[in-house]
C-alpha positions as CSV (number, residue, x, y, z in Angstrom):
1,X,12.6,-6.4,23.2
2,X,10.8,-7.9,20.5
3,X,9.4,-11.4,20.7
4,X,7.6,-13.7,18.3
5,X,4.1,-12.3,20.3
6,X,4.5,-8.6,20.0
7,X,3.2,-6.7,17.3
8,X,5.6,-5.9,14.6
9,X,7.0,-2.0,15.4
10,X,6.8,0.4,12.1
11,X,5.2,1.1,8.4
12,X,5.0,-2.3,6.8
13,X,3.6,-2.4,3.3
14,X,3.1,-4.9,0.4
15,X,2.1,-5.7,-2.8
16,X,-0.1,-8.0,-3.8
17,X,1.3,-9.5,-7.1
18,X,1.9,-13.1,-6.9
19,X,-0.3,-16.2,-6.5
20,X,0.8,-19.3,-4.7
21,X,3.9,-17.8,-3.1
22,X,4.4,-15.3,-0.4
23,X,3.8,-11.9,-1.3
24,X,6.6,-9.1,-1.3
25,X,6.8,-6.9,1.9
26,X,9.2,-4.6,3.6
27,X,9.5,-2.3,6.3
28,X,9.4,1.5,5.0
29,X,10.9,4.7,6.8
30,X,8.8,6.7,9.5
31,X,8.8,9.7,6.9
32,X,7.8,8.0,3.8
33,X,5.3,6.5,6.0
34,X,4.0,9.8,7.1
35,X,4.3,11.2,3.8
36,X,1.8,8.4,2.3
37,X,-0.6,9.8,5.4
38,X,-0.5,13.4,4.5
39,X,-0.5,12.5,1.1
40,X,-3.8,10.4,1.5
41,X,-5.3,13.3,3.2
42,X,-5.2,15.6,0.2
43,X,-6.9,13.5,-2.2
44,X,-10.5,14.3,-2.6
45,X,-13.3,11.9,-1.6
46,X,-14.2,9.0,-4.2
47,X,-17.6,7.9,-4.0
48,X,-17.4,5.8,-7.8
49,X,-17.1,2.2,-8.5
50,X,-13.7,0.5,-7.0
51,X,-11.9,-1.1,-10.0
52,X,-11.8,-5.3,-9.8
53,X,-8.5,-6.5,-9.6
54,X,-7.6,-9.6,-11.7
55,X,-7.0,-13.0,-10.5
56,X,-3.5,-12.3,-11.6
57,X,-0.9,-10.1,-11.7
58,X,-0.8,-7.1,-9.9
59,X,-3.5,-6.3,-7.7
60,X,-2.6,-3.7,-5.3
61,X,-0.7,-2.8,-2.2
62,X,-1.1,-2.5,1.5
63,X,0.3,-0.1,3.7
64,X,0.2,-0.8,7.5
65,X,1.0,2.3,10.0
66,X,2.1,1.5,13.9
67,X,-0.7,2.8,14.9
68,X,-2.9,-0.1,13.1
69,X,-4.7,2.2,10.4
70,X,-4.1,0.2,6.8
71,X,-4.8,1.5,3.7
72,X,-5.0,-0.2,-0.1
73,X,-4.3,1.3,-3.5
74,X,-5.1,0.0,-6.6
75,X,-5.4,1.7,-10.2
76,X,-5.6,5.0,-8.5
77,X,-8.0,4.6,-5.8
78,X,-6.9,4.2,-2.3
79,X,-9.3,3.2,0.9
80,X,-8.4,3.6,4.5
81,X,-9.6,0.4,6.4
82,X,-11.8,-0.2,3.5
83,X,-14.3,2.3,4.7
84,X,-13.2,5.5,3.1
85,X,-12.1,6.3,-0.4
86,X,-10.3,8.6,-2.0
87,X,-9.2,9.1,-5.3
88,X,-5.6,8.7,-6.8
89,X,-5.3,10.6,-10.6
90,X,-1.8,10.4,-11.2
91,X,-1.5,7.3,-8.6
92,X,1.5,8.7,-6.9
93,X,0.4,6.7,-3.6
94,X,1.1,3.3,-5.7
95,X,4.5,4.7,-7.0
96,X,5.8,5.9,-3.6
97,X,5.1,2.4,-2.0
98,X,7.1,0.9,-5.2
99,X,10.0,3.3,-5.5
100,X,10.1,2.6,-1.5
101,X,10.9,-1.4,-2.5
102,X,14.3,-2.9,-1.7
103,X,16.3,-3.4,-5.1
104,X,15.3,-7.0,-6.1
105,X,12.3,-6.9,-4.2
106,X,9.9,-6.8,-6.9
107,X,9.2,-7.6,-10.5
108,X,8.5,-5.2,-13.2
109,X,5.3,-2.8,-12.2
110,X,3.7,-0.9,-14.9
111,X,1.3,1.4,-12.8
């Protein structure tokens, strides 16, 4: 049983896209969860500048596994903890964490 102490169970991800309110976030399924892992495998290495997000607007998203690893994407690069990159080309990590969104969830992407 869950309280307000425990850890909070699943893949949790969200998107940071708005300034001065709460940010969207959601629970995703197991699979689509271990999908984005394999998925991050595969991509190759980046070892190039990180693009710098704007102060507003879009500016990535954040995918936490049970397990506690977390990764961020943005503009086709995504990091695991922050320590190592990998690079996104057609930035399908990004669209499989918005596709995953709850209808209403979230405004308008263009990624």
């Amino acid at each position: 049983m869950g309280t307000s102490r425990s850890p909070e169970q699943g893949w949790r991800v969200s998107v940071d896209i708005f300034s001065g309110r709460p940010n969207p976030s959601w629970a995703i399924a197991e699979s689509v969860g271990r999908r984005l892992a394999s998925e991050w495998q595969a991509l190759p290495v980046w070892t190039g500048k990180r693009p710098a997000a704007p102060p507003l607007g879009y500016r990535g998203i954040r995918v936490a596994a049970p397990d506690g690893r977390v990764w961020l994407a943005f503009e086709g690069i995504v990091s695991l903890e922050g320590d190592e990159v990998r690079k996104d080309p057609s930035r399908s990590f990004e669209r499989t964490v918005i596709e995953s969104a709850p209808a209403g969830t979230l405004p308008e992407i263009a990624i």
